[in-house]
N, CA, C and O atoms as CSV, one atom per row, in Angstrom:
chain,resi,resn,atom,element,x,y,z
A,1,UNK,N,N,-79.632,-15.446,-32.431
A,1,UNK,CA,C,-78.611,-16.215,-31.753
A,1,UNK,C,C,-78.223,-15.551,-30.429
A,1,UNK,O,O,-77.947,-16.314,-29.503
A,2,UNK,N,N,-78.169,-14.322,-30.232
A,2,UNK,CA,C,-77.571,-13.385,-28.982
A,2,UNK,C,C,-78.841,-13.613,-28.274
A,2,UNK,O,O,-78.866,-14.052,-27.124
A,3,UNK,N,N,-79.701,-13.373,-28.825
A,3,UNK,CA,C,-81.164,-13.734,-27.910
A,3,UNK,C,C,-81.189,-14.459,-27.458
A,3,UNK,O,O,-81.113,-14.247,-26.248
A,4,UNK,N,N,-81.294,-15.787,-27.815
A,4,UNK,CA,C,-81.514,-17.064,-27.061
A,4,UNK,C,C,-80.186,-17.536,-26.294
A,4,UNK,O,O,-80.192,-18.409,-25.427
A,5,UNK,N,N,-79.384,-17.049,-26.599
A,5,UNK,CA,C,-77.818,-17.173,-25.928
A,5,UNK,C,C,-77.353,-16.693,-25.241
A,5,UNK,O,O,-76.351,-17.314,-24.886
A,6,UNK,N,N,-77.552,-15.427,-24.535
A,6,UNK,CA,C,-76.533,-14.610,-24.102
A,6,UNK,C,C,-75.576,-14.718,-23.111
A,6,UNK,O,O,-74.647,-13.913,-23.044
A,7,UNK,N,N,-75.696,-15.529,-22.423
A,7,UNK,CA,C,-74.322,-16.230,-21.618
A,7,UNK,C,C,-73.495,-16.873,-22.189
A,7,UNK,O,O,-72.372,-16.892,-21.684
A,8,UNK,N,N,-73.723,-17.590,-23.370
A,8,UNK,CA,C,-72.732,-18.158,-24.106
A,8,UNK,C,C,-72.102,-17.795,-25.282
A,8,UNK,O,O,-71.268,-18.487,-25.865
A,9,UNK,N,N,-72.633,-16.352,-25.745
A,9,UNK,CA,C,-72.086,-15.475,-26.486
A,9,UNK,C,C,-71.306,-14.674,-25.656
A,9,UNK,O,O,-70.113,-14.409,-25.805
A,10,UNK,N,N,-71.963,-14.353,-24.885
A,10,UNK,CA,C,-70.515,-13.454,-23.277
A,10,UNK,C,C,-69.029,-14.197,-23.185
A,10,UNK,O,O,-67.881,-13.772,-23.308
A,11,UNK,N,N,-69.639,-15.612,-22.889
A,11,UNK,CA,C,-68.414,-16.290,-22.373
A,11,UNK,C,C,-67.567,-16.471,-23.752
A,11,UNK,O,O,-66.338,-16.492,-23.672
A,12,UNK,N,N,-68.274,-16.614,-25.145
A,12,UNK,CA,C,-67.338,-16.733,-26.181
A,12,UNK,C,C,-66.434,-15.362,-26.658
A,12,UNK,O,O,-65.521,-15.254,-27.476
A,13,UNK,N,N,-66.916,-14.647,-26.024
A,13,UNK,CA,C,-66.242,-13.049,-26.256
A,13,UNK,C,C,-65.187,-12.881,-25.302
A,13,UNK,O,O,-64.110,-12.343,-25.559
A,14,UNK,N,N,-65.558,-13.399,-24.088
A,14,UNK,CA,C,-64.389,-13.414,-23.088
A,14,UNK,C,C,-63.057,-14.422,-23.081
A,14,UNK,O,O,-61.971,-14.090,-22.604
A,15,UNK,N,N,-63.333,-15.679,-23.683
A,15,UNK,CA,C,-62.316,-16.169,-23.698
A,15,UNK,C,C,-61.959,-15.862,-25.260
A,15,UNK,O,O,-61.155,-16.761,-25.511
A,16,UNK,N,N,-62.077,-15.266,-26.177
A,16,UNK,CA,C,-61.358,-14.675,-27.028
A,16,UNK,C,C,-60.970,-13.705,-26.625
A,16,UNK,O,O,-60.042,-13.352,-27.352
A,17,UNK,N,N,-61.141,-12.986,-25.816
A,17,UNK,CA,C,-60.675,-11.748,-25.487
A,17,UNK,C,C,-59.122,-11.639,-24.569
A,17,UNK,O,O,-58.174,-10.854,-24.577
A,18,UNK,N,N,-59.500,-12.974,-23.759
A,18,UNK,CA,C,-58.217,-13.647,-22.582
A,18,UNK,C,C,-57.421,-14.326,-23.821
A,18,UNK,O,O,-56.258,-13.925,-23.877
A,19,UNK,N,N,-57.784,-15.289,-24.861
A,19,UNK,CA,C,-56.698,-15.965,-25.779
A,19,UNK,C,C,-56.103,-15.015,-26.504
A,19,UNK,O,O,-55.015,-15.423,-26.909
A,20,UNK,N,N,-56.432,-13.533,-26.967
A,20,UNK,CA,C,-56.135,-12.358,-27.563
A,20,UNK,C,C,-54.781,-11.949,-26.656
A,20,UNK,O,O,-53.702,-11.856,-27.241
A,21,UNK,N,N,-54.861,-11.732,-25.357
A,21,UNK,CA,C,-54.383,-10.685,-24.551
A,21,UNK,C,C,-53.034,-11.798,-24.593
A,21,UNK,O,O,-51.931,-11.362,-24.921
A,22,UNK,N,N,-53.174,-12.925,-24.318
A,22,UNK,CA,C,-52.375,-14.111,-23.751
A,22,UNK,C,C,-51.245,-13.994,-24.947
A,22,UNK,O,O,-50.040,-14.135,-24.740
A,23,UNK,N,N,-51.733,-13.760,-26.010
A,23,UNK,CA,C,-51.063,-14.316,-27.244
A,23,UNK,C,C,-50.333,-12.661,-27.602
A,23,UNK,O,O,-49.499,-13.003,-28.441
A,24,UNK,N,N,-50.237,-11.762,-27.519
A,24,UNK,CA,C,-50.034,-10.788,-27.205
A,24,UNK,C,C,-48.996,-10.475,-25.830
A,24,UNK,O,O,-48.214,-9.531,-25.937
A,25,UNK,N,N,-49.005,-11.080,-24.872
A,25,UNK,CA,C,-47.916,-11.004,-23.558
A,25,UNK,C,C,-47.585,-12.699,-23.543
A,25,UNK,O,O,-47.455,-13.317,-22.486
A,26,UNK,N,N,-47.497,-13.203,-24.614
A,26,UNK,CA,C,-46.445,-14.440,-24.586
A,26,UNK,C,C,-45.451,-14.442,-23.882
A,26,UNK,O,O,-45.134,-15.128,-22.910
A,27,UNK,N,N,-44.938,-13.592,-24.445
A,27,UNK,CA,C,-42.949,-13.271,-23.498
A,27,UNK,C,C,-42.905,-13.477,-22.670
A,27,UNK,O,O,-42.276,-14.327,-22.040
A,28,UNK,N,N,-44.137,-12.131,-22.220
A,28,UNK,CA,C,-43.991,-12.269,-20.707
A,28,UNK,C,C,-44.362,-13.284,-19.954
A,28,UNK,O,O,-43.699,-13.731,-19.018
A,29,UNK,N,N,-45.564,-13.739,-20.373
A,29,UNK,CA,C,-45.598,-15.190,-19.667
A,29,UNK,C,C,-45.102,-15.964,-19.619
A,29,UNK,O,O,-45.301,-16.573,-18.568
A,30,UNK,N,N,-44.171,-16.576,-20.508
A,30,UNK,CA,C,-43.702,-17.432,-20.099
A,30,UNK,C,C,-42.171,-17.196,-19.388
A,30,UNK,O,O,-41.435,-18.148,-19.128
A,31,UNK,N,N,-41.815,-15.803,-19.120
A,31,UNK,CA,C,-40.726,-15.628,-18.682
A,31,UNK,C,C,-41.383,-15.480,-17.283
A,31,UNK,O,O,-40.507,-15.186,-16.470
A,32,UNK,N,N,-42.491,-15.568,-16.763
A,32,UNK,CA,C,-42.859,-15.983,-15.360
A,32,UNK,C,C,-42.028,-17.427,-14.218
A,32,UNK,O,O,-41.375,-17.405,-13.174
A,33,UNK,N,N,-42.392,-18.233,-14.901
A,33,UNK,CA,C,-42.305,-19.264,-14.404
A,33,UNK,C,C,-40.633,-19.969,-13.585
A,33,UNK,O,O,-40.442,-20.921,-12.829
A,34,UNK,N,N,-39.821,-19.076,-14.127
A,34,UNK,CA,C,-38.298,-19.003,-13.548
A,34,UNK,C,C,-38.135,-18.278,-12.361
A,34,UNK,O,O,-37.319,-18.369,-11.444
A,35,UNK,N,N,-39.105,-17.524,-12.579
A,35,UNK,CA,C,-39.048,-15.830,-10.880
A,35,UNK,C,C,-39.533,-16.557,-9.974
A,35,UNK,O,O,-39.128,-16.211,-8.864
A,36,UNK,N,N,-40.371,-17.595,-9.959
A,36,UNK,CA,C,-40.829,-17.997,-8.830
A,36,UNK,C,C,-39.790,-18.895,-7.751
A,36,UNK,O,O,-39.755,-18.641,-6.547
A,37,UNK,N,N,-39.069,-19.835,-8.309
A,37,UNK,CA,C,-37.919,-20.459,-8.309
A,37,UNK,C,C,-36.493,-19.393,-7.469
A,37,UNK,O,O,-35.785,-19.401,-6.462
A,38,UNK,N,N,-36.703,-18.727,-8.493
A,38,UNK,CA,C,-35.434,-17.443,-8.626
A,38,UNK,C,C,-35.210,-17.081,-7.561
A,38,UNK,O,O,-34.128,-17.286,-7.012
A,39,UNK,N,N,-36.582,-16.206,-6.806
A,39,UNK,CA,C,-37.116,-15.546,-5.958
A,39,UNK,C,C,-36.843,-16.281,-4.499
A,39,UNK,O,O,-36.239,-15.822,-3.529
A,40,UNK,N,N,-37.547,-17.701,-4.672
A,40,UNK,CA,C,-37.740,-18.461,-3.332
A,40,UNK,C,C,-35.872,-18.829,-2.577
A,40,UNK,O,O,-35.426,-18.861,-1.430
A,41,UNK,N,N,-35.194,-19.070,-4.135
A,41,UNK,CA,C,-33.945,-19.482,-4.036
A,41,UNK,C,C,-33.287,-18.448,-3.245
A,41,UNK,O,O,-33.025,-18.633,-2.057
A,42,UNK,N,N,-32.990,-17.284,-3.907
A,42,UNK,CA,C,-32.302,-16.448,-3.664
A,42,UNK,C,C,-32.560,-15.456,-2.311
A,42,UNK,O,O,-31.651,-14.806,-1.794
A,43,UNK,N,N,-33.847,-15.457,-1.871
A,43,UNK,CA,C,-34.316,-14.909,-1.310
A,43,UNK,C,C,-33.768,-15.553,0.735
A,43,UNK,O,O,-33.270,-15.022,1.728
A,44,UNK,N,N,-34.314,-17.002,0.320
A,44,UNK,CA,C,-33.767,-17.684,0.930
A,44,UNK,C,C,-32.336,-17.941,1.720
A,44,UNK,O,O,-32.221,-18.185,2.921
A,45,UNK,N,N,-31.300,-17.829,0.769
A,45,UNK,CA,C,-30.209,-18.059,1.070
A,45,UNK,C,C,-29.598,-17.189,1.632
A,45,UNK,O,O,-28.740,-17.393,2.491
A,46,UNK,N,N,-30.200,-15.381,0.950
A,46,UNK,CA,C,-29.919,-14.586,1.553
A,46,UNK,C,C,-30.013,-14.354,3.173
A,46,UNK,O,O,-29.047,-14.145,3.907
A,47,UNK,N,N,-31.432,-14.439,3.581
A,47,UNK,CA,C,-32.158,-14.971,4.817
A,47,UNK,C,C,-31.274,-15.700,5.973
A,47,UNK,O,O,-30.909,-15.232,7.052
A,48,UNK,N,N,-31.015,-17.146,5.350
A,48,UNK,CA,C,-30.045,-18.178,5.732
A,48,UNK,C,C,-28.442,-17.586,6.424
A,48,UNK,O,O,-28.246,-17.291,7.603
A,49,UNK,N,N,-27.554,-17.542,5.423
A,49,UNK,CA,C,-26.348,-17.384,5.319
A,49,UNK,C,C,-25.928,-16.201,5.288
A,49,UNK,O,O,-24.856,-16.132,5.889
A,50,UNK,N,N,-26.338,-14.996,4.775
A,50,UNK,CA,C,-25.848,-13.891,4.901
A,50,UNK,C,C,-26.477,-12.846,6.132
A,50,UNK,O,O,-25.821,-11.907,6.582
A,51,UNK,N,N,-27.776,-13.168,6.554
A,51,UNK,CA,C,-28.155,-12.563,7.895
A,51,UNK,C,C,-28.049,-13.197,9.270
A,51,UNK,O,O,-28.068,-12.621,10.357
A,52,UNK,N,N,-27.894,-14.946,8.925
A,52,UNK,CA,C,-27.698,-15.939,9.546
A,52,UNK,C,C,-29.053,-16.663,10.987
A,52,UNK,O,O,-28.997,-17.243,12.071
A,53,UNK,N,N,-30.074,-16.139,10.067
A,53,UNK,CA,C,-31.305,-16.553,10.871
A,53,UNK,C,C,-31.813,-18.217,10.603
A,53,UNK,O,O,-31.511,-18.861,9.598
A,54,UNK,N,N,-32.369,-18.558,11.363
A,54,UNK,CA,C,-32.646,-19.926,11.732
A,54,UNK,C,C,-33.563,-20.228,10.111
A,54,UNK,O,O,-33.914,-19.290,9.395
A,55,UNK,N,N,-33.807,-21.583,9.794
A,55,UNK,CA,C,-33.727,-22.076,8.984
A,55,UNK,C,C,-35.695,-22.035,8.734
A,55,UNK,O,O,-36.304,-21.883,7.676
A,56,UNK,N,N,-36.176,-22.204,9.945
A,56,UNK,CA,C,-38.072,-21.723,10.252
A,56,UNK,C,C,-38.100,-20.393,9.941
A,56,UNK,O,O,-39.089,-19.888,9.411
A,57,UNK,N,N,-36.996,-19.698,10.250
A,57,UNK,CA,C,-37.575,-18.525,9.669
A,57,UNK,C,C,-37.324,-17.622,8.481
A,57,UNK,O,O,-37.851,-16.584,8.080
A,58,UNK,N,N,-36.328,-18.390,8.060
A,58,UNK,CA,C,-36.417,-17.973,6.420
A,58,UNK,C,C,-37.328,-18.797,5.886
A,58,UNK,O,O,-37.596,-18.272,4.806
A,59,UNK,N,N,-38.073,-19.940,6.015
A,59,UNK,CA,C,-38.859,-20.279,5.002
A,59,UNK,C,C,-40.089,-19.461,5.029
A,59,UNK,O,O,-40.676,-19.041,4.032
A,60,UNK,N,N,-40.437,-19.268,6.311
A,60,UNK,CA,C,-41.712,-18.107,6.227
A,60,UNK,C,C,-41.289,-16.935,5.281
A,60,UNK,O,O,-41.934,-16.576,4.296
A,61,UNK,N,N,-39.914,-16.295,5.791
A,61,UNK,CA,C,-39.758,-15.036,5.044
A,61,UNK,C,C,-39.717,-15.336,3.724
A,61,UNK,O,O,-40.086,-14.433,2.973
A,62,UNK,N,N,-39.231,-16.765,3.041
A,62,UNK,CA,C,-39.264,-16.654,1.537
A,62,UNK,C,C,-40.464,-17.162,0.866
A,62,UNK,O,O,-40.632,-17.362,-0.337
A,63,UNK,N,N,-41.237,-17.328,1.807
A,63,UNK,CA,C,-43.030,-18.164,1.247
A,63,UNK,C,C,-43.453,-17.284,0.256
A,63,UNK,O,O,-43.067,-16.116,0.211
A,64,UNK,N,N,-44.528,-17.975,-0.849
A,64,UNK,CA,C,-45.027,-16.864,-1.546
A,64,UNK,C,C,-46.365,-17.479,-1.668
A,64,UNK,O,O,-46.727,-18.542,-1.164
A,65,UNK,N,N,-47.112,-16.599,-2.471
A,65,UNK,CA,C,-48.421,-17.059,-2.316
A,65,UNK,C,C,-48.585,-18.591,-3.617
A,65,UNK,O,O,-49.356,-19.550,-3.663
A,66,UNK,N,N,-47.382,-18.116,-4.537
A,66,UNK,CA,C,-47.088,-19.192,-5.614
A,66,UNK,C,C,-46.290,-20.187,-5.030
A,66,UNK,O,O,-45.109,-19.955,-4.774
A,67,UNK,N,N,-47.002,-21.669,-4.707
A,67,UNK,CA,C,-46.124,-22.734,-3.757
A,67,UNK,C,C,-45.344,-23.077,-5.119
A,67,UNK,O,O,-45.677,-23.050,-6.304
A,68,UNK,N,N,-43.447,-23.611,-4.029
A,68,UNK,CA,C,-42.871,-24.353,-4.582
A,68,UNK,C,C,-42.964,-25.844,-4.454
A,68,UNK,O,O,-43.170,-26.482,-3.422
A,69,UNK,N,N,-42.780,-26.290,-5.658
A,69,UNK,CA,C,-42.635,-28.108,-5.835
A,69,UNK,C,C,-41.849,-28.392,-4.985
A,69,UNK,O,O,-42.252,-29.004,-3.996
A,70,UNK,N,N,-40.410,-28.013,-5.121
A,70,UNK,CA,C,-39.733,-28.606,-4.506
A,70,UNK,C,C,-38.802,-27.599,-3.663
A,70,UNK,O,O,-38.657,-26.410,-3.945
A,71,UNK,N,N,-38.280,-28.172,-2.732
A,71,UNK,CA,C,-37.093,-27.080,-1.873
A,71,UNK,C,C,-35.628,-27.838,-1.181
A,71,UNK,O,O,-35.677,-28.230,-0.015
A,72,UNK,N,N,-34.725,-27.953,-1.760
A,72,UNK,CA,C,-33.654,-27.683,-0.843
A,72,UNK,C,C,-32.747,-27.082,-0.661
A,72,UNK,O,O,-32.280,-26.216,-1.401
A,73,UNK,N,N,-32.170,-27.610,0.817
A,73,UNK,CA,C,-31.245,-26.396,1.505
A,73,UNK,C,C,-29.808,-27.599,1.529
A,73,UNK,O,O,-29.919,-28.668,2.128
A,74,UNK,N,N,-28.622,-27.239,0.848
A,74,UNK,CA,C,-27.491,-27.784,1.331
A,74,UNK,C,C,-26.703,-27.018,2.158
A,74,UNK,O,O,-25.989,-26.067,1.844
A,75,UNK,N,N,-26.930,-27.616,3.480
A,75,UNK,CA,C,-26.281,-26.503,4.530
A,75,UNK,C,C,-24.355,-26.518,4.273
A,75,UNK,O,O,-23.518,-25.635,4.458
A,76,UNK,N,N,-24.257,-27.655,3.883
A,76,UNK,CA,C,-22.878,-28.143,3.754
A,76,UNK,C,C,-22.040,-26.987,2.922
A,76,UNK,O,O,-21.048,-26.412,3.369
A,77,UNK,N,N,-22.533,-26.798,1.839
A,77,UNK,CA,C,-22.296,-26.315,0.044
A,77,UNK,C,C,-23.135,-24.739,0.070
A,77,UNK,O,O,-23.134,-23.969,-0.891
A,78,UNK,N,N,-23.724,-24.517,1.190
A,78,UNK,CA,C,-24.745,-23.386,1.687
A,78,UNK,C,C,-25.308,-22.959,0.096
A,78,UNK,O,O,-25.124,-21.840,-0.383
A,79,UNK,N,N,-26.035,-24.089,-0.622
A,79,UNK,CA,C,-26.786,-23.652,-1.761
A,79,UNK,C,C,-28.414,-23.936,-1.472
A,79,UNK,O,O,-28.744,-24.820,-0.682
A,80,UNK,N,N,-28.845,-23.579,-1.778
A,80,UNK,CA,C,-30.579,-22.957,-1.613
A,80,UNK,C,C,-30.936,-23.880,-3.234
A,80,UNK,O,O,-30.104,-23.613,-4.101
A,81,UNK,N,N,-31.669,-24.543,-3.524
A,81,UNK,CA,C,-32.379,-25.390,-4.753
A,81,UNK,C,C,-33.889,-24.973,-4.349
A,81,UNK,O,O,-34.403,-25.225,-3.259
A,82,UNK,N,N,-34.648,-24.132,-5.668
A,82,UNK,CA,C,-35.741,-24.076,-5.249
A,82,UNK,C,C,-36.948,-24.719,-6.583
A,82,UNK,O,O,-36.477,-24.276,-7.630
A,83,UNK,N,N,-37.632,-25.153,-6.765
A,83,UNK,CA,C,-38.500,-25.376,-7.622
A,83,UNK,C,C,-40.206,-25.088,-7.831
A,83,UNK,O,O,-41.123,-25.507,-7.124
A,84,UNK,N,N,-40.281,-24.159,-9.149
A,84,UNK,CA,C,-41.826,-23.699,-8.805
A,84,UNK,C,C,-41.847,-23.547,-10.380
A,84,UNK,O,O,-40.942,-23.236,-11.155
A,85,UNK,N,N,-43.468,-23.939,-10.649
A,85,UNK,CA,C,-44.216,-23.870,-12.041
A,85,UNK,C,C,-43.054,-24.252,-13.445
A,85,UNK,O,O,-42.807,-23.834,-14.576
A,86,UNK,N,N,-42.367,-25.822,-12.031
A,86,UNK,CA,C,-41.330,-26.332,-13.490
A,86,UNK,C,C,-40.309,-26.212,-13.989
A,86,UNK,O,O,-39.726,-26.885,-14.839
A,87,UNK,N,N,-39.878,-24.699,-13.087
A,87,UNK,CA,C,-38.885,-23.864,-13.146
A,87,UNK,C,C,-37.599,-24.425,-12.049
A,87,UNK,O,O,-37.947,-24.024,-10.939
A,88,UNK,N,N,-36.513,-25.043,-11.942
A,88,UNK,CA,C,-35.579,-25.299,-10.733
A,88,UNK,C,C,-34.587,-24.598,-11.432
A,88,UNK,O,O,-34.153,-24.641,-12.583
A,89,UNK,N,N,-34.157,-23.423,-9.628
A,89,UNK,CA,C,-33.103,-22.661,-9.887
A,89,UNK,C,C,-31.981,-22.101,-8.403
A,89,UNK,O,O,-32.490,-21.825,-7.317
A,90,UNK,N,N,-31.571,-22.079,-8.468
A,90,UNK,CA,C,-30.115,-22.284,-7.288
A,90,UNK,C,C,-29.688,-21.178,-7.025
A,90,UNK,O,O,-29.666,-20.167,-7.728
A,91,UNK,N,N,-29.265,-21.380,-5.795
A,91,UNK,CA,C,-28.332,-19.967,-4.971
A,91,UNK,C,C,-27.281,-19.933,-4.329
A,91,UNK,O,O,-27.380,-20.841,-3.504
A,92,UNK,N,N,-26.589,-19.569,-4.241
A,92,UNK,CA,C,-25.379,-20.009,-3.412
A,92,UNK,C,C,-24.574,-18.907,-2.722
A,92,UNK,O,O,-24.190,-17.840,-3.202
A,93,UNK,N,N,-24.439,-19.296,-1.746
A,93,UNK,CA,C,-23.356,-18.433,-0.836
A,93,UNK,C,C,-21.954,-18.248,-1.249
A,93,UNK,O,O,-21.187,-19.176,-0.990
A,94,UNK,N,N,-21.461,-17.145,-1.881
A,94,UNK,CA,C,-20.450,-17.075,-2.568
A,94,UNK,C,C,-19.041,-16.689,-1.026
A,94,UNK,O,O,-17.871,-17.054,-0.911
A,95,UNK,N,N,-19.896,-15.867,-0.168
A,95,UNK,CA,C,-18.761,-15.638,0.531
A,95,UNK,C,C,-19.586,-14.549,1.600
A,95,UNK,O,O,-20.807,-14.391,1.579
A,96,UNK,N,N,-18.569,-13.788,2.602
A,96,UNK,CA,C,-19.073,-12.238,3.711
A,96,UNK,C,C,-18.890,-11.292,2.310
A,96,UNK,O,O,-19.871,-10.551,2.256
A,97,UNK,N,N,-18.231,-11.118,1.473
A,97,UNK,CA,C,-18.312,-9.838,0.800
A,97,UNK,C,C,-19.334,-10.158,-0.206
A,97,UNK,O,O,-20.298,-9.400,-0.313
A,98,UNK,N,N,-19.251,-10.989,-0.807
A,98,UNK,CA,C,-20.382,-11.335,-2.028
A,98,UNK,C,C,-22.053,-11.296,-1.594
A,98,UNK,O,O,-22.862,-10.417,-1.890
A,99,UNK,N,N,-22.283,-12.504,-0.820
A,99,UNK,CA,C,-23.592,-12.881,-0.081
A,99,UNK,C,C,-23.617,-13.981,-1.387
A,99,UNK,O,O,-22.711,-14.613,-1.930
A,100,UNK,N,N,-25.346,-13.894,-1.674
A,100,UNK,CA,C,-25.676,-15.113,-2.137
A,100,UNK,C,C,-25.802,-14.642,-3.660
A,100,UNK,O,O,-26.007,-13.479,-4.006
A,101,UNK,N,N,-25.633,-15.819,-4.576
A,101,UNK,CA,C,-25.988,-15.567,-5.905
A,101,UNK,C,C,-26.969,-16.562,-6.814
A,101,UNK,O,O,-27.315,-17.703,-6.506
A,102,UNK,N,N,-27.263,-15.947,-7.816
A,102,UNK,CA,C,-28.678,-17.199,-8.593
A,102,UNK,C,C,-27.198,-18.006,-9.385
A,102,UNK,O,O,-26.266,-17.392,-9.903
A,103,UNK,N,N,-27.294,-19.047,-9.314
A,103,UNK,CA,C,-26.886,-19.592,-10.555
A,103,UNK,C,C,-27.190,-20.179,-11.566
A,103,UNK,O,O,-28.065,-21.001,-11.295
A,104,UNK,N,N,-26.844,-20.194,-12.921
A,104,UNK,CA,C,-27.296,-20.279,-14.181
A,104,UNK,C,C,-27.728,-21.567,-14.422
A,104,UNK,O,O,-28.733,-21.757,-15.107
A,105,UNK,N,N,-26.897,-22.757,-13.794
A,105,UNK,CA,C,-27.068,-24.395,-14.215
A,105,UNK,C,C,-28.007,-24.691,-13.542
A,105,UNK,O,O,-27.907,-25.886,-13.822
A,106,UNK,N,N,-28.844,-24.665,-12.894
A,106,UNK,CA,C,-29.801,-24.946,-12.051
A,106,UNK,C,C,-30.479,-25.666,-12.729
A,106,UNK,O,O,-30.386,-26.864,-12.466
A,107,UNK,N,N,-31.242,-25.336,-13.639
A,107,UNK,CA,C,-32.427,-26.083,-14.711
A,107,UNK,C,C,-31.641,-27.365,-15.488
A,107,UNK,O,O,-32.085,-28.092,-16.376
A,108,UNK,N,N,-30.266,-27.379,-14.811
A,108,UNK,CA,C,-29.875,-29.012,-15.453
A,108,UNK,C,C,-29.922,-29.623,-14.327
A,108,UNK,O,O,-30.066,-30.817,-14.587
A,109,UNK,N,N,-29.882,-29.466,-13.248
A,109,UNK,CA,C,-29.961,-30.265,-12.034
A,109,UNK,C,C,-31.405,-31.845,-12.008
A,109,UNK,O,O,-32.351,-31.988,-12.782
A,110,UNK,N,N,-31.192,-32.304,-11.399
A,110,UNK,CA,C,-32.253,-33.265,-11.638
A,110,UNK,C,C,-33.358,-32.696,-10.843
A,110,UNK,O,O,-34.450,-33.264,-10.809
């Protein structure tokens, strides 16, 4: 069987080997998918409102190589909404002494 096979005995070793590892860092994976969000949000607002740079150039500074779905900016409410891998999560300008913060309700937002 390895004889006449051996690419497809490789590849059956490797993806048991990746479904092994996967199932094993569950946690962690799936506690991925909020940081991306988290990150773009917070990162952002900071950028925005607390250093007070133009709005082109915080999105470069908060780009990642993981694109977000979705993005907005309420300049009004100075909250940052960011969405990535499913994950939507919020930031907000609390104040000059605070700066910006993640907030928790985000993932009920529509």
């Amino acid at each position: 069987m390895i004889r006449r096979h051996p690419l497809r005995v490789g590849l059956f070793l490797l993806v048991s080997a990746l479904l092994a590892w996967s199932w094993q860092n569950r946690v962690h994976l799936a506690a991925f998918p909020p940081i991306i969000g988290a990150y773009t949000a917070k990162e952002y607002c900071s950028c925005r409102y607390v250093m007070g740079n133009s709005a082109s150039y915080c999105q470069g500074y908060a780009k990642q190589y993981v694109p977000t779905s979705d993005f907005r900016d309420d300049e009004v409410h100075k909250r940052v909404t960011a969405r990535g891998l499913g994950s939507t999560q919020s930031a907000a300008w609390l104040g000059a002494r605070e700066g910006c913060r993640l907030l928790p309700e985000a993932d009920r937002q529509p």
